[in-house]
N, C-alpha and C positions, 0 to 999 in steps of 0.2 A: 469724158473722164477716163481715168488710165486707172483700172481695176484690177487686183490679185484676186484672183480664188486660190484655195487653201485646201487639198489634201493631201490623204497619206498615201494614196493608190490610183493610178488613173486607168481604170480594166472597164470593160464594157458588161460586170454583171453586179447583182444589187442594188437597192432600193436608194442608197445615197450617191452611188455613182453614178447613177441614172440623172438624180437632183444637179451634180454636177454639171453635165454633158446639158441640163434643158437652162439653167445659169447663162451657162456659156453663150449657147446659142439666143436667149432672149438677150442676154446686154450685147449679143453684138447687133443684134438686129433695130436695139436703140440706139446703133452709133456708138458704142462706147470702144476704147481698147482695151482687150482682157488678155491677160495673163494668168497661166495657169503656175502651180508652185506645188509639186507633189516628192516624195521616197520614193516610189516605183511606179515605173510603168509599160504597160503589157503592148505588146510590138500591134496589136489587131486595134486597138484604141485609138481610133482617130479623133482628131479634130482639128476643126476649122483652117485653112493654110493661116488666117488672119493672126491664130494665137498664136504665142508662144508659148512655150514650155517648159518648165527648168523641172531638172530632176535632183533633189536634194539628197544622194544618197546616203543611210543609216552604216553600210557595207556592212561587218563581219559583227557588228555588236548586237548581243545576249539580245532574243525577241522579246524579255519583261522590257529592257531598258531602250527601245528601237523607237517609240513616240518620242520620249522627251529627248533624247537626242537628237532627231529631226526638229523639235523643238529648237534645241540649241543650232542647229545648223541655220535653222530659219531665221532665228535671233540674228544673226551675224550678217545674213544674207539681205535682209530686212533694213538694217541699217545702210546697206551701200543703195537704194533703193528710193525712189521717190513716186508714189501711188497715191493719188486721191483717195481711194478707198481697197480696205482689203478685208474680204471676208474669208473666215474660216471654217470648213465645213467639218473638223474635227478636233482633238484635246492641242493646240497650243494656244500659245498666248502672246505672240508679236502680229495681233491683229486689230481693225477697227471692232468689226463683228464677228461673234462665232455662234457657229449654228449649234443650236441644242437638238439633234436627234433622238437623244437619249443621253440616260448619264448612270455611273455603276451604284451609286448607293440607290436608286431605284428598282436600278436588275435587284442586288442583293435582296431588297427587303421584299419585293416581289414570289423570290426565288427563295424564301426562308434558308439564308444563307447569311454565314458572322462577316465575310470579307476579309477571313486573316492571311490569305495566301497573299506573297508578296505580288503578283499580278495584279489583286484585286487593290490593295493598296497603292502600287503605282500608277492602276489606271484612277483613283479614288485623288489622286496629289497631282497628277494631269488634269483632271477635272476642274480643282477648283481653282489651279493658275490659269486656266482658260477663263473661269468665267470672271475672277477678279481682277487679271489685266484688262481685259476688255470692254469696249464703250459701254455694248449693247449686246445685249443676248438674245437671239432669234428663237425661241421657242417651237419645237414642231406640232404641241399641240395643248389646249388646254391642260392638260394632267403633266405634261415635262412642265410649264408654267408653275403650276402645283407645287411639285417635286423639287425646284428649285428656290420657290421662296419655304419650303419646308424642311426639307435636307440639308440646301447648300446656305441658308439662308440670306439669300439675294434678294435684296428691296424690288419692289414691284417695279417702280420706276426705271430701272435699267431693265425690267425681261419684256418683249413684244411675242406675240404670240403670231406666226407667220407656218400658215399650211404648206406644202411643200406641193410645188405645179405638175401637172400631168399632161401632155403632150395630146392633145387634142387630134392633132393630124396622125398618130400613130393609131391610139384608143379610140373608137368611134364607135358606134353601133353599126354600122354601115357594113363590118368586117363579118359580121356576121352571116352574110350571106353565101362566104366561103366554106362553110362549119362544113361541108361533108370534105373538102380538097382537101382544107388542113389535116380535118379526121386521118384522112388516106394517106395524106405526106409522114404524118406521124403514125403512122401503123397501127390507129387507134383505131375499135369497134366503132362503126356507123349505130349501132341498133341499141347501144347500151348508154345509161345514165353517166356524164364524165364530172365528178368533182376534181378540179386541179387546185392543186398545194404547190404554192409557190414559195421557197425558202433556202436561204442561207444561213441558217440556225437552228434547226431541227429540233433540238431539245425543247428549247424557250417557245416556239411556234407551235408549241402542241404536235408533230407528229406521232413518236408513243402513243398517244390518243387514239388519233386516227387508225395507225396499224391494231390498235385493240379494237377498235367498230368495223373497219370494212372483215377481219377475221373472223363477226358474226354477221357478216352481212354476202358470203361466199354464195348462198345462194340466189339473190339479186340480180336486178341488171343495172347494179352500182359498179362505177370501176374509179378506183383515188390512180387521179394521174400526180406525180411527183415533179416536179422542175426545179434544179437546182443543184448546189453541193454543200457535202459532199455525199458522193453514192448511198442509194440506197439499196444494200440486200436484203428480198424479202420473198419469201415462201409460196406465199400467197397469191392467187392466180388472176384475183382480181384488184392487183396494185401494178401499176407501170411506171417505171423510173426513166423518164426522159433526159434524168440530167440537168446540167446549164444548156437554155437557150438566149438565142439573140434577138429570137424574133417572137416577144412575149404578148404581142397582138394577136398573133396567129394561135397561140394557147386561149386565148380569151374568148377569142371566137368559135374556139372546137369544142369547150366545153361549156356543160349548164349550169355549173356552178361552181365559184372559185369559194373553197374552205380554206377559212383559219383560223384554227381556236387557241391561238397564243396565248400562254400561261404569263407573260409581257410582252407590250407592243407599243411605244410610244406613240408610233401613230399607225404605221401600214401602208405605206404605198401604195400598194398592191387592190389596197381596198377601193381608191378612187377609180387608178388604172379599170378594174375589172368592171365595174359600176359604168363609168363611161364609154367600155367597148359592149356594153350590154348587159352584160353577164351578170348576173345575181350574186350574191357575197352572204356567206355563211358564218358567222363572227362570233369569239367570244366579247363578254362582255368587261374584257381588264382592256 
């Protein structure tokens, strides 16, 4: 079969570009031919020589109005095109499938928030031309399921509830046996407790939080390791901001325990990832 996948971004960090890049690589390893269909993409992002890649650029227009424009660009694009199937990993709607990672009247209500800012509303009218053009809505997890026959009200019969995969040959427990190397590559304490915070949303994933526990927990031999953006500055002697990595098994394996107490979380990547390279997982309960 001759397959689109469908985003906005093709960069090597985050939980759905990660989904991306493990797509890709399972349907070509089914024989399939995939093509990729993104707005931007970052020079370090490789893949496969097999795929191709078209890059739909949005250029100089307003970032509220930058999806449904690539929308419209894809509309157009779409048409000159002939794909057995095309899935979408984010808010358009000239697709077979679109994946539901999430969706904004959920954040909203989550985040006791009205949604009058025009961002919130545009992603809110992106949202539900995604899921009403589309066949089939891939659900990432029971509760976006939920969420979609109660918010967007989408009959059951079109939502499938499909977990998002984890790359077994990266995540293993096996990696653990490097925990003191990586400790040392990352200029991390051998002697002390490492919780790692993995995120690209800081607010929403509970860090606030966190920076208010590990602040009474200075005298410990707890240390909150951070991965991710954007920066984090903090005071505090016993937090370490590493940033975006690329190599998030080598975090799994250095630390004893991956936190995240997200205030919303459709589902958490993160959370299998860390689970399957060994590591313990610290979770709220949304």
């Amino acid at each position: 079969m001759k397959i689109a996948l469908i985003h906005y971004r093709l960069i090597l960090r985050g939980g759905l570009e990660r989904r991306l890049f493990n797509y890709t690589n399972y349907l070509l390893e089914q024989g399939h031919e995939v093509e990729v269909i993104v707005a931007k993409r970052s020079h370090d992002a490789q893949l496969p020589e097999a795929v191709k890649v078209h890059v739909l650029s949005p250029g100089l227009m307003p970032k509220v109005f930058r999806q449904r424009y690539f929308d419209h660009l894809l509309g157009k694009f779409m048409q000159q095109q002939n794909y057995d199937l095309s899935l979408s990993l984010m808010r358009t709607s000239h697709q077979d499938l679109v994946l539901c990672p999430g969706n904004h009247l959920g954040f909203l209500k989550a985040m006791h928030k009205k949604g009058n800012r025009l961002t919130d509303k545009e992603q809110i009218r992106c949202d539900k031309a995604a899921f009403r053009q589309s066949r089939k809505i891939i659900a990432a997890s029971e509760m976006m399921a939920k969420e979609l026959r109660e918010l967007y009200h989408i009959p059951q019969d079109k939502i499938h509830v499909l977990r998002p995969p984890v790359n077994l040959a990266h995540f293993k427990p096996g990696n653990k046996v490097h925990r003191d190397a990586y400790r040392k590559k990352y200029n991390l304490p051998l002697d002390k407790r490492i919780f790692l915070f993995i995120s690209s949303s800081h607010f929403r994933k509970g860090l606030p939080l966190l920076l208010d526990c590990f602040r009474q927990l200075q005298d410990t031999d707890a240390v909150l390791v951070i991965a991710g953006l954007p920066p984090v500055q903090s005071e505090l002697p016993n937090v370490i901001d590493l940033q975006y990595n690329t190599q998030m098994e080598e975090l799994y394996a250095a630390a004893d325990f991956t936190i995240h107490p997200a205030r919303y979380e459709p589902f958490g990547q993160i959370v299998p990832e860390s689970l399957s390279s060994g590591t313990p997982v610290i979770i709220s309960d949304t």
